[in-house]
N, C-alpha and C positions, 0 to 999 in steps of 0.2 A: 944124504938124499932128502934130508928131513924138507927146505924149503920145497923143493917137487913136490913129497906128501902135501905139506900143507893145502898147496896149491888147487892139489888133488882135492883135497876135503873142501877147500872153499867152493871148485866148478861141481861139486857134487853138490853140495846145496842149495847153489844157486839152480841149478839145472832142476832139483827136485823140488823150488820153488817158482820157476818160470815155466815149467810144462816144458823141458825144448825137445824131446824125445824125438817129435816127427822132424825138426832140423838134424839130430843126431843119422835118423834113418837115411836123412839126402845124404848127409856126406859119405855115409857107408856103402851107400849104393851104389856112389860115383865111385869107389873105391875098388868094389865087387865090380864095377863094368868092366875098369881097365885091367883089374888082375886076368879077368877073363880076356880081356881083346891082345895082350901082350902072351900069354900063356895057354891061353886053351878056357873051355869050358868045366874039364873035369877036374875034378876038387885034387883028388888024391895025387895026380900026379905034378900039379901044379901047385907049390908051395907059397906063393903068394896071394893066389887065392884062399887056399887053406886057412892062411891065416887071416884074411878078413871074413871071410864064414866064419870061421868061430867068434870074432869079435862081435859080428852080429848078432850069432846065437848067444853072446851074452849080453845083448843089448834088446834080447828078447823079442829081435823082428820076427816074424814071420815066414815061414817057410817059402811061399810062394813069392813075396817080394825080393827072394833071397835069387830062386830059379828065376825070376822075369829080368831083373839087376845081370843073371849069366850070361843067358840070351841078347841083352841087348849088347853084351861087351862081343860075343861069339857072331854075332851079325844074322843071328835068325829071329830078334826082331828090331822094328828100327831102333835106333839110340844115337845119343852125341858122344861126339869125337872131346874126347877132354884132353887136356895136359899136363901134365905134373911140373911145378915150379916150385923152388925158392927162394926166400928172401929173407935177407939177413938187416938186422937192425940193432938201436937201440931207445931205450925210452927214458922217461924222469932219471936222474940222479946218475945215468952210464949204463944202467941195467941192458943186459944182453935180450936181446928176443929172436929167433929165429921159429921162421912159418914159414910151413908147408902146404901149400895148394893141387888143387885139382881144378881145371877150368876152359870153356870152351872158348872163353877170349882172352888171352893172355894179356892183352893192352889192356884191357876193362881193371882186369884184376890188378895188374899192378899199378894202373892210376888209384884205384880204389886203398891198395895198404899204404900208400903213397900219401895221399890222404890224412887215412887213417892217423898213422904216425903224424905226421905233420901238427894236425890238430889237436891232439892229447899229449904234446910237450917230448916226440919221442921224434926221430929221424930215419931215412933210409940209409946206409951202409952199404959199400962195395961188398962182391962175393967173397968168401973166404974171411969177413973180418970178424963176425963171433963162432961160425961155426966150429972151428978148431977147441971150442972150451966145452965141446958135448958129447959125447959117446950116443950110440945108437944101442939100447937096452930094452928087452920084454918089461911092461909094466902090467902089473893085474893087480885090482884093488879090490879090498872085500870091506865090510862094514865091518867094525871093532860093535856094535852094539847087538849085531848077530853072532857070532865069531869071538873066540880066543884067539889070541897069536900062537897058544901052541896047536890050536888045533889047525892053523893054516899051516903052521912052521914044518909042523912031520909032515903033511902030504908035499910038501912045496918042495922042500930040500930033497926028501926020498925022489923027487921026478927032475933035478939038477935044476933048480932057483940058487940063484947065487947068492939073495939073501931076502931075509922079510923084518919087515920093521911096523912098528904105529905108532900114531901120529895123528892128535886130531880127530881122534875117531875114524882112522883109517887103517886099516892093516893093510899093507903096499908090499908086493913079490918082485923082485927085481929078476931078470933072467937074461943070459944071453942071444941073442937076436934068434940063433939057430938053434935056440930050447924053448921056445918060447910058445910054440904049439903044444910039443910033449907035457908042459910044465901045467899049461892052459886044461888040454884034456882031461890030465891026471885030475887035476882039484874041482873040473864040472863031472867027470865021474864020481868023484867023492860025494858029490852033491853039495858041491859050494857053493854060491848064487855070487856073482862078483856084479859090483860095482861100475868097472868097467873094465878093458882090456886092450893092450895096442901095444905096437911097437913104436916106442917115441923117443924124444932126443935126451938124455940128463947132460944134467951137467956136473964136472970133474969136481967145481965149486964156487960155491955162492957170495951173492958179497945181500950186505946189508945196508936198506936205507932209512932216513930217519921216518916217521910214520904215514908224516903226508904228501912224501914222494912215495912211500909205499903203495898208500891209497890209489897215489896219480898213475901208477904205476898196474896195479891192478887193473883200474878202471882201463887202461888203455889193453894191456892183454884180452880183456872181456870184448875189447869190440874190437879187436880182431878175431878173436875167437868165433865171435855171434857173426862175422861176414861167410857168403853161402859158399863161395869158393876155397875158405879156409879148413884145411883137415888139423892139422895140430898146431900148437904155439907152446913153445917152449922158452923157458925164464932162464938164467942161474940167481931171481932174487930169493932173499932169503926172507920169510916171510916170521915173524916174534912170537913167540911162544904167546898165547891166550891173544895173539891179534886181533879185533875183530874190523874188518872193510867196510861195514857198514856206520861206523861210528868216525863222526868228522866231529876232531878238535876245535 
């Protein structure tokens, strides 16, 4: 899993040095409408909203923005109708990418990653062509510079994480899609404060490119990433031990 950590540690600095928290909130919100419009309003008995509620409560939203996001998915107040899509690709060097969307015009969005890819040396893909190299897995990250790994490792494993590792300055919880609330709970009742939290795609395994298709390669996940209709982007590159993206050979 180490390329995903890394990955992890790189969106987390960037993010902690571009302010993007209030992009973080839209797409969480849009996430919270449709668990609610597909499921119901109530947390407890709808398990996909459960789990982006807690995403958010560890994304530090707001309570209220949390209830108005319910509301507008449940239809007592207005809101838009979104979509969930995805799209399969690849970028510099073969690298696999697969994004996942949420969006109220599906033409818009997929001219836009169409784009995307296009322009930063990467292409669109038929369905089915990288998604088969990914498992669907709980990921929750904490900070190694607040944190031990053992001290994540007993709450983690005790509440059935599959496994925890760091990386980067990352301590990374790996969990099965259907533990991944229980696993969540348990370590913010600990009083863990995470990083971040989701359920997102890994992959089975990574390959590795030389540095400046890595770079070209990063750069192009970041602006999918940063488009407002995209909720996650997932790699299998493997990013080099002491990397850093911001340094051009």
């Amino acid at each position: 899993m180490s390329g995903h950590s890394k990955w992890a540690s790189i969106k987390h600095k960037k993010g902690a040095i571009d302010a993007k928290r209030g992009k973080i909130f839209t797409k969480i919100i849009k996430e919270i409408t449709v668990a609610a419009r597909l499921g119901g309003g109530e947390i407890e008995s709808n398990p996909r909203l459960r789990t982006v509620v807690l995403k958010a409560k560890a994304e530090n939203m707001p309570k209220d923005n949390i209830e108005r996001a319910i509301k507008k998915g449940t239809g007592d107040l207005e809101g838009v109708d979104y979509v969930e899509g995805t799209y399969e690709g690849y970028g510099p060097g073969g690298v696999a990418i697969l994004i996942d969307t949420l969006t109220d015009n599906k033409n818009r969005t997929a001219a836009d990653i169409r784009s995307i890819l296009s322009k930063n040396g990467g292409n669109l893909g038929e369905t089915g062509c990288v998604s088969y190299l990914f498992q669907r897995k709980g990921l929750i990250t904490f900070s190694a510079d607040t944190y031990s790994e053992d001290e994540i490792f007993e709450a983690a494993l005790e509440a059935g994480a599959e496994d925890v590792s760091t990386e980067e300055g990352v301590i990374e919880v790996i969990t099965d899609p259907d533990d991944f609330n229980t696993v969540l709970e348990a370590l913010q009742e600990a009083g863990k404060e995470t990083l971040s939290a989701e359920i997102t795609k890994i992959p089975d395994a990574t390959i590795t490119l030389p540095d400046d298709k890595t770079r070209k390669a990063l750069r192009l996940i970041e602006k999918i990433d940063d488009h407002e209709d995209v909720q996650s982007v997932s790699t299998n590159l493997e990013i080099p031990e002491g990397f850093d993206p911001d340094i051009e050979e």
